[in-house]
Residue frames as a rotation matrix with the C-alpha (Angstrom) as fourth column:
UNK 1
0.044 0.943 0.331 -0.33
-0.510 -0.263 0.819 7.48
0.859 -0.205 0.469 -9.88
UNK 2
-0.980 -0.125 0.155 -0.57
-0.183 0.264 -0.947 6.72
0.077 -0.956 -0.282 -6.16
UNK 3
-0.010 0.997 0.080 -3.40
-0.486 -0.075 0.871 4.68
0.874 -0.030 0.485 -5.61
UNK 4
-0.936 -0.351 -0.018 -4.48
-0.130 0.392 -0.911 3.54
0.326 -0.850 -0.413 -1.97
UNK 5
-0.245 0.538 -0.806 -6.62
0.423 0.808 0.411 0.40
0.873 -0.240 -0.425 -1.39
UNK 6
-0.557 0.656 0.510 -9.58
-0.758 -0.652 0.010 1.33
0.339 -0.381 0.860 1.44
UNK 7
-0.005 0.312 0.950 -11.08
-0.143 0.940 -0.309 -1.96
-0.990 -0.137 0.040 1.04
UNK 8
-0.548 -0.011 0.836 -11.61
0.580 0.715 0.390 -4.00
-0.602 0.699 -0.386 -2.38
UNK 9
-0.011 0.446 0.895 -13.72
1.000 -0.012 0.019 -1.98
0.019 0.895 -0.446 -3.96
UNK 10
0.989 0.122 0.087 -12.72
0.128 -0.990 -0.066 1.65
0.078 0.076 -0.994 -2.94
UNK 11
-0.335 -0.852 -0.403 -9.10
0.901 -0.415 0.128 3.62
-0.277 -0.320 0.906 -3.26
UNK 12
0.973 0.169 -0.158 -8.49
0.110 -0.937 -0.331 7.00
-0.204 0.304 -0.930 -3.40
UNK 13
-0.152 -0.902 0.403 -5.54
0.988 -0.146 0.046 8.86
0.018 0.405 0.914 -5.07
UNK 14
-0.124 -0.217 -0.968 -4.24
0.240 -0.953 0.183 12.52
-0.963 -0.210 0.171 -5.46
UNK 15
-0.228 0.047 -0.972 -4.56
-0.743 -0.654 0.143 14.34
-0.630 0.755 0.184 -8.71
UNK 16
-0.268 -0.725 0.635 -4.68
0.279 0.572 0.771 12.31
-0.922 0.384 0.049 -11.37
UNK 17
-0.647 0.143 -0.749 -4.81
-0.629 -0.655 0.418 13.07
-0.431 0.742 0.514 -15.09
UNK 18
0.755 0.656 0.002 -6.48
-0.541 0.624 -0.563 12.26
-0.371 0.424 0.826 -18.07
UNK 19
0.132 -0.472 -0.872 -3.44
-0.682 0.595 -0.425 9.77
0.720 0.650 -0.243 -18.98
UNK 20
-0.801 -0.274 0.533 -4.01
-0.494 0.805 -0.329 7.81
-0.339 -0.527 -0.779 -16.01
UNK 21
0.366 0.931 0.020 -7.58
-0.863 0.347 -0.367 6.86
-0.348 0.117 0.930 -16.99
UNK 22
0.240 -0.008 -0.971 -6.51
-0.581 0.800 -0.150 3.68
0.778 0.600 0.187 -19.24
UNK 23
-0.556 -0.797 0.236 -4.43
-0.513 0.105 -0.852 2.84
0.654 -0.595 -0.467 -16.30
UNK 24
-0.589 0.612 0.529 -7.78
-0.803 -0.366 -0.470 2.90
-0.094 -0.701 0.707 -14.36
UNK 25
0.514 0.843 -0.160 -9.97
-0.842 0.461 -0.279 1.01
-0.161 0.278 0.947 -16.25
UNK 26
0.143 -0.302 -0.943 -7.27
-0.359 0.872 -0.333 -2.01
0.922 0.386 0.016 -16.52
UNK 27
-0.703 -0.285 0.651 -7.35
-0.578 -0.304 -0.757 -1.75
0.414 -0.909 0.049 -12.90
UNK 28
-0.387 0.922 -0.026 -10.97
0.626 0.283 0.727 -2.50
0.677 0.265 -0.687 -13.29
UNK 29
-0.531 0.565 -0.631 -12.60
0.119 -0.688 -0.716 0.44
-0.839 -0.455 0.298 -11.77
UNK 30
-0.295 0.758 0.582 -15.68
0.891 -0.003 0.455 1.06
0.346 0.653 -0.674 -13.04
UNK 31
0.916 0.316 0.248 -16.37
0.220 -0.911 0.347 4.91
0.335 -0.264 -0.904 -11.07
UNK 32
-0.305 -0.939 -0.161 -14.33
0.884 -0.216 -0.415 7.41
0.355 -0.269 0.895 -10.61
UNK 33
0.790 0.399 -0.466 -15.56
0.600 -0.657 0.457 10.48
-0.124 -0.640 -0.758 -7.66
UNK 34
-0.496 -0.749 0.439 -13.82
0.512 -0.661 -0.549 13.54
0.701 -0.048 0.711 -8.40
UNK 35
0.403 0.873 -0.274 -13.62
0.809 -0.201 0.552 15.22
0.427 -0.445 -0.787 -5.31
UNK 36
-0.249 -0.700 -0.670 -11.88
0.728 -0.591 0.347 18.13
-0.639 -0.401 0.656 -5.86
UNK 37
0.602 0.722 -0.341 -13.47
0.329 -0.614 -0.718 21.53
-0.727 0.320 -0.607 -7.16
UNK 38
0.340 -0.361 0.869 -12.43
0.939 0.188 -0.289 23.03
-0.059 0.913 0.403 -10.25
UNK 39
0.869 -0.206 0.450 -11.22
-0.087 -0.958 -0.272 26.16
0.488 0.197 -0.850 -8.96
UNK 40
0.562 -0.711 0.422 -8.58
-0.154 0.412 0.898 24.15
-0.813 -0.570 0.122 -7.11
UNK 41
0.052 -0.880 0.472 -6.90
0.416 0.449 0.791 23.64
-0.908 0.155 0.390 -10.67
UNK 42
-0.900 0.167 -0.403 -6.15
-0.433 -0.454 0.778 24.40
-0.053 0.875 0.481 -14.47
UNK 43
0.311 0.855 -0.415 -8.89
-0.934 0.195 -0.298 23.56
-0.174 0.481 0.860 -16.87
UNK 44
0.131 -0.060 -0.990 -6.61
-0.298 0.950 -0.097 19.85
0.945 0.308 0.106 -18.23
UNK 45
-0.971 -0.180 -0.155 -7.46
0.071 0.404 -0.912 19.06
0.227 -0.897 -0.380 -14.36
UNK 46
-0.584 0.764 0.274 -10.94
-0.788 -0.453 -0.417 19.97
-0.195 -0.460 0.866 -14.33
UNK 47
-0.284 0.601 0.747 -14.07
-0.199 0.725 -0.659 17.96
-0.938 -0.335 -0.086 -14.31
UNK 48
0.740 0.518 -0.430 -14.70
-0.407 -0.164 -0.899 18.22
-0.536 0.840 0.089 -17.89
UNK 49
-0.241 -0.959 -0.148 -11.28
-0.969 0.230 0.087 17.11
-0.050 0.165 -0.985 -18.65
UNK 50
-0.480 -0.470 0.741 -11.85
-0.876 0.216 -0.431 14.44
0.043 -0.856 -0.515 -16.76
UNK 51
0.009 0.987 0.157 -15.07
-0.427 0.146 -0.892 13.48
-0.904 -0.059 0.423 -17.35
UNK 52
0.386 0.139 -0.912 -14.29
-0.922 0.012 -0.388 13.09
-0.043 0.990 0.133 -21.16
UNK 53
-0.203 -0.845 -0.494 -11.55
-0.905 0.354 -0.234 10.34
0.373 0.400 -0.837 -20.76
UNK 54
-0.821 -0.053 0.568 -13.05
-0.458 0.656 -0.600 8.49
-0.340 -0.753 -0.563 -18.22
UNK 55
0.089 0.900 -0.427 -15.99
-0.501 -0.330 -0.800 8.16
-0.861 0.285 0.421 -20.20
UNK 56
0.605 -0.026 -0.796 -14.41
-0.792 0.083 -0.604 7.60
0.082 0.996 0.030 -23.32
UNK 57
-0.805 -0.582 -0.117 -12.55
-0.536 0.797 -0.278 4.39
0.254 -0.161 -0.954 -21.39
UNK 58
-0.397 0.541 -0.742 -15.97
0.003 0.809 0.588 3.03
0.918 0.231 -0.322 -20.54
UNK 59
-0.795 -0.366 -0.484 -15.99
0.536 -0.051 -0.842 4.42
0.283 -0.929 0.237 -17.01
UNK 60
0.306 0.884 -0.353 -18.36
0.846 -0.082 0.528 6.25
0.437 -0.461 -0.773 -14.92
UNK 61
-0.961 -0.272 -0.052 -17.37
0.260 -0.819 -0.511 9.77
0.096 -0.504 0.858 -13.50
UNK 62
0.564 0.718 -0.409 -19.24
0.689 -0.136 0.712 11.49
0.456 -0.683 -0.571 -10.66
UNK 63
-0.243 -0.395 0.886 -18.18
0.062 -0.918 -0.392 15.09
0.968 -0.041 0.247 -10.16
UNK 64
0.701 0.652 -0.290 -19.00
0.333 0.060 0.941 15.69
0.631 -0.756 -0.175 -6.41
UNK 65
0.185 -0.274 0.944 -16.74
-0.091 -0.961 -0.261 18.74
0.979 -0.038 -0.202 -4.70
UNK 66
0.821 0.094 -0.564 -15.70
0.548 -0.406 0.731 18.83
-0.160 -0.909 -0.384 -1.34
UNK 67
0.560 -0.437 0.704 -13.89
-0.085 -0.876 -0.476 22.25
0.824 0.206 -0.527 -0.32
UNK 68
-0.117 -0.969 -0.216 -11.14
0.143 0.198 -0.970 22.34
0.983 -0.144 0.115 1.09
UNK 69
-0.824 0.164 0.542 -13.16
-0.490 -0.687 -0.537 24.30
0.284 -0.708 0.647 4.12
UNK 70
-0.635 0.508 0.581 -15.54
-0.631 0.092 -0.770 21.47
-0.445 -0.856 0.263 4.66
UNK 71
-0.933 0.312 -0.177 -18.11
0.034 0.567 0.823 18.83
0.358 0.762 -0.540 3.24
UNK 72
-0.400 0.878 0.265 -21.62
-0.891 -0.303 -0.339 19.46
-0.217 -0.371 0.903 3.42
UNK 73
-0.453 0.135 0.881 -23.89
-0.308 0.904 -0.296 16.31
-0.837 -0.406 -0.368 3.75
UNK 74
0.617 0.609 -0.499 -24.66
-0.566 -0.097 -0.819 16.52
-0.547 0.787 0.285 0.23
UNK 75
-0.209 -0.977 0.030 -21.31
-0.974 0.211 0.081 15.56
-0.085 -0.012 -0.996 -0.17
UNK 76
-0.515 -0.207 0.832 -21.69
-0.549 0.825 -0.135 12.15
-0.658 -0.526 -0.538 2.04
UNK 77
0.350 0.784 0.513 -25.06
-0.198 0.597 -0.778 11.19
-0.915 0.171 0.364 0.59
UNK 78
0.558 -0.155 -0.815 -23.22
-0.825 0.002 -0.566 11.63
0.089 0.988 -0.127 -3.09
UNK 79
-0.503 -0.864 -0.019 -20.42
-0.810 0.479 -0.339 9.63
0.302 -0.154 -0.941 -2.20
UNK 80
-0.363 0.477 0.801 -22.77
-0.026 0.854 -0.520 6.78
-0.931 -0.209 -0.298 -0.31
UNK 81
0.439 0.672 -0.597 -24.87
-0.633 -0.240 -0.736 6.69
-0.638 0.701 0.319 -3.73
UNK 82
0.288 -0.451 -0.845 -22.05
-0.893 0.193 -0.407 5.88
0.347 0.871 -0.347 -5.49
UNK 83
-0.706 -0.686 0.174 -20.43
-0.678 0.586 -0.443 3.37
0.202 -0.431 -0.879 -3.19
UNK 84
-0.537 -0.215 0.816 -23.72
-0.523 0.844 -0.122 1.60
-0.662 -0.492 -0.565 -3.50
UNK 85
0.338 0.417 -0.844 -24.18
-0.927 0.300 -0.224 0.80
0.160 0.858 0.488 -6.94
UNK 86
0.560 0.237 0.794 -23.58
-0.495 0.864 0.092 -2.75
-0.664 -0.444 0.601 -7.22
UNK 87
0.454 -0.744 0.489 -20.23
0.847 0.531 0.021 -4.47
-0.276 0.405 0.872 -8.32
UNK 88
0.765 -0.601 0.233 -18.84
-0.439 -0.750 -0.494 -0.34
0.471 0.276 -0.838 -8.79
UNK 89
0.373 -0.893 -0.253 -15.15
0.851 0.221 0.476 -0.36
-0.369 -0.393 0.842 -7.87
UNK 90
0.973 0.224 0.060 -14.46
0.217 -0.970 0.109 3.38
0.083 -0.093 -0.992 -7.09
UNK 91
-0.138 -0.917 -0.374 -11.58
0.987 -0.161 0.030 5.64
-0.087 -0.365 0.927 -7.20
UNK 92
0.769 0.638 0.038 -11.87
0.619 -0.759 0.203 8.71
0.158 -0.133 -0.979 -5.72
UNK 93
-0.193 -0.778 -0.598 -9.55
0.979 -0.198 -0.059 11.48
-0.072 -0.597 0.799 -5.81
UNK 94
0.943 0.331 -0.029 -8.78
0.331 -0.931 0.154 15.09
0.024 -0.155 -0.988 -4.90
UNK 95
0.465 -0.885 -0.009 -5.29
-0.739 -0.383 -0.554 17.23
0.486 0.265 -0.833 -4.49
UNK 96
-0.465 -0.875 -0.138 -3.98
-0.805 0.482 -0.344 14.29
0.368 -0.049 -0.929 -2.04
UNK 97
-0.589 0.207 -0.781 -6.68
0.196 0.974 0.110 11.45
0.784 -0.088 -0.614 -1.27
UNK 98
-0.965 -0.153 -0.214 -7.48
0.209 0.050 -0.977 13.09
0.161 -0.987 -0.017 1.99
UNK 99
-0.481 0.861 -0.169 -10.87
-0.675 -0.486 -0.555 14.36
-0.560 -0.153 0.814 1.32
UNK 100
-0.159 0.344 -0.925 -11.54
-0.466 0.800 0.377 11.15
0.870 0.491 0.034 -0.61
UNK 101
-0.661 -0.114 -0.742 -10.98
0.366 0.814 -0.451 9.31
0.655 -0.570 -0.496 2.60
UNK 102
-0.923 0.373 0.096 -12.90
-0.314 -0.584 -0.748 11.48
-0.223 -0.721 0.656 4.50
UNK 103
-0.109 0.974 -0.199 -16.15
-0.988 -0.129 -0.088 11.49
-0.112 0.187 0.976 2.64
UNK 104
-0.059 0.424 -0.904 -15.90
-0.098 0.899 0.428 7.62
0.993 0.114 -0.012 2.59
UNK 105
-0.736 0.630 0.247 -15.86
0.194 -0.153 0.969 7.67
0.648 0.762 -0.009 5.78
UNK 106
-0.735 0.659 -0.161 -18.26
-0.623 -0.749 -0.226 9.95
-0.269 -0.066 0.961 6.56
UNK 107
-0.233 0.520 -0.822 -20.17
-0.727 0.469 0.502 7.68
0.646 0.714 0.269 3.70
UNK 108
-0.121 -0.413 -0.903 -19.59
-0.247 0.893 -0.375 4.57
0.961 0.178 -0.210 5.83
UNK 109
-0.897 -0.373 0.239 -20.54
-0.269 0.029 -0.963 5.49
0.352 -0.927 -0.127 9.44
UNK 110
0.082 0.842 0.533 -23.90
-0.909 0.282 -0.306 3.94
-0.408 -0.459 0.789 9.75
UNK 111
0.849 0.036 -0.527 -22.40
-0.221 0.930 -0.292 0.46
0.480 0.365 0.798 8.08
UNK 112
0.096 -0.916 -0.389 -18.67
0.200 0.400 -0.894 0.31
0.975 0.008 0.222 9.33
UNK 113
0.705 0.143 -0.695 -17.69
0.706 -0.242 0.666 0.28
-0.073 -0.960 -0.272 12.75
UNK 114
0.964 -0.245 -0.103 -15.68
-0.241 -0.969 0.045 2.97
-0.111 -0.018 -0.994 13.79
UNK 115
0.193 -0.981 -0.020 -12.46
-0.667 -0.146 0.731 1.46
-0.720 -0.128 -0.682 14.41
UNK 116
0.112 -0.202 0.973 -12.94
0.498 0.859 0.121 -0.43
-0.860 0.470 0.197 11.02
UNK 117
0.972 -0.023 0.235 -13.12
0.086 -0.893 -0.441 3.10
0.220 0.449 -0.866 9.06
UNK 118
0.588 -0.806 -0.061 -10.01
-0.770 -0.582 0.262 4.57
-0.247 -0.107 -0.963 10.81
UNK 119
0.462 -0.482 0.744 -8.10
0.030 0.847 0.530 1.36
-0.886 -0.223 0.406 10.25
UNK 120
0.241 -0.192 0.951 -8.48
0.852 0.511 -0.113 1.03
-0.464 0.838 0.286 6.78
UNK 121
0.997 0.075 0.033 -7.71
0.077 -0.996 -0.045 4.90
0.030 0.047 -0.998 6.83
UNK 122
0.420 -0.883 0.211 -4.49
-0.490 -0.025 0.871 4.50
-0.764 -0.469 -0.443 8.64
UNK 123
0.114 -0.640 0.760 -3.20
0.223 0.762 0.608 1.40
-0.968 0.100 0.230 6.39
UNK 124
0.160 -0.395 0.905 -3.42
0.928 -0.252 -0.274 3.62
0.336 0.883 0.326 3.49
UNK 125
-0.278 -0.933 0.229 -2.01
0.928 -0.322 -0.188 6.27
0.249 0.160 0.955 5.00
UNK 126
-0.683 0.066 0.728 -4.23
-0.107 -0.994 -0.009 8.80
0.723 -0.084 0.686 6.09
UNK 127
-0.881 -0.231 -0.412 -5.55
0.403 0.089 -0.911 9.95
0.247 -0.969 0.015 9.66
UNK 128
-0.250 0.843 0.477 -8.87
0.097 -0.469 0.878 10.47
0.963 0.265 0.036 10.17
UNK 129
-0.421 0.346 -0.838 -8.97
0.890 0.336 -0.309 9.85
0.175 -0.876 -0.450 14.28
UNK 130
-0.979 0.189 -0.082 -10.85
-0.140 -0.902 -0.407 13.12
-0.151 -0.387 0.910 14.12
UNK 131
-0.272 0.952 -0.141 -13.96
-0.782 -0.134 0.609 11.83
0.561 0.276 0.781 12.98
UNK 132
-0.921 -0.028 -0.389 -13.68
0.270 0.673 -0.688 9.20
0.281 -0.739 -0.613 16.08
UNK 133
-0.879 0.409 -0.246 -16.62
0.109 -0.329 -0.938 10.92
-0.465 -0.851 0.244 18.16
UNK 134
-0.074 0.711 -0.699 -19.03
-0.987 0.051 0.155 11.33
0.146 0.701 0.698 14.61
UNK 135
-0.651 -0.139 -0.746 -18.26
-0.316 0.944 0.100 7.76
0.690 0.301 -0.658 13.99
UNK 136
-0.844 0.056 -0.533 -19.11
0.501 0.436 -0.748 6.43
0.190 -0.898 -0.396 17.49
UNK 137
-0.562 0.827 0.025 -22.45
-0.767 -0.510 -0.389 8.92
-0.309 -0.238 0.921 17.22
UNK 138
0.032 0.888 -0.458 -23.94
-0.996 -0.011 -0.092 6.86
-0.087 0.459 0.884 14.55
UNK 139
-0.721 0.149 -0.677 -23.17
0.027 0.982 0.186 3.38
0.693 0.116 -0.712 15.93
């Protein structure tokens, strides 16, 4: 499992199954954000899958889609929601992290500055300098 630290209390990761869950919860995550639709995989990849194990480890799961073709601000506002329950420690994934990172953030541009988003983007590995010009709207 490829997880990748965001800040302290958020990573995202690519796939993952229902035998990483234990993994998860010694980790100490307490939420996990699928954000990858279930027509993107089999069924022992779907939310229901998913949902069961994480659950049955004591966890939180929060189904919440983005398509491959786009996130709709239902999306963000899900994703902020979660990120501000209090003491959560989130892992969010999809087919490779990238739409995890995105909708945080997306989530994150009326609290983070801009070049404190794409940082912590970059140092785990994934390029968001396209949402520069969003960012920089909503400071």
């Amino acid at each position: 499992m490829d997880v990748r630290k965001l800040t302290e209390t958020y990573a995202v990761a690519p796939q993952i199954t229902v035998d990483d869950i234990p993994a998860l919860a010694k980790a100490g995550f307490t939420h996990v954000i699928c954000n990858r639709p279930d027509d993107e995989v089999t069924p022992d990849f779907q939310a229901d899958a998913l949902r069961a194990a994480t659950e049955a480890a004591g966890l939180t799961f929060v189904y919440n889609p983005v398509s491959g073709t786009g996130m709709t601000p239902e999306n963000v506002a899900a994703q902020a929601e979660t990120l501000a329950i209090e003491n959560a420690t989130v892992l969010a994934y999809c087919r490779s992290g990238t739409r995890s990172a995105f909708v945080w953030g997306l989530a994150n541009a009326t609290t983070l500055s801009p070049d404190t988003i794409l940082s912590a983007a970059a140092a785990a590995g994934y390029d968001l300098s396209s949402l520069r010009p969003y960012l920089e709207a909503q400071t």
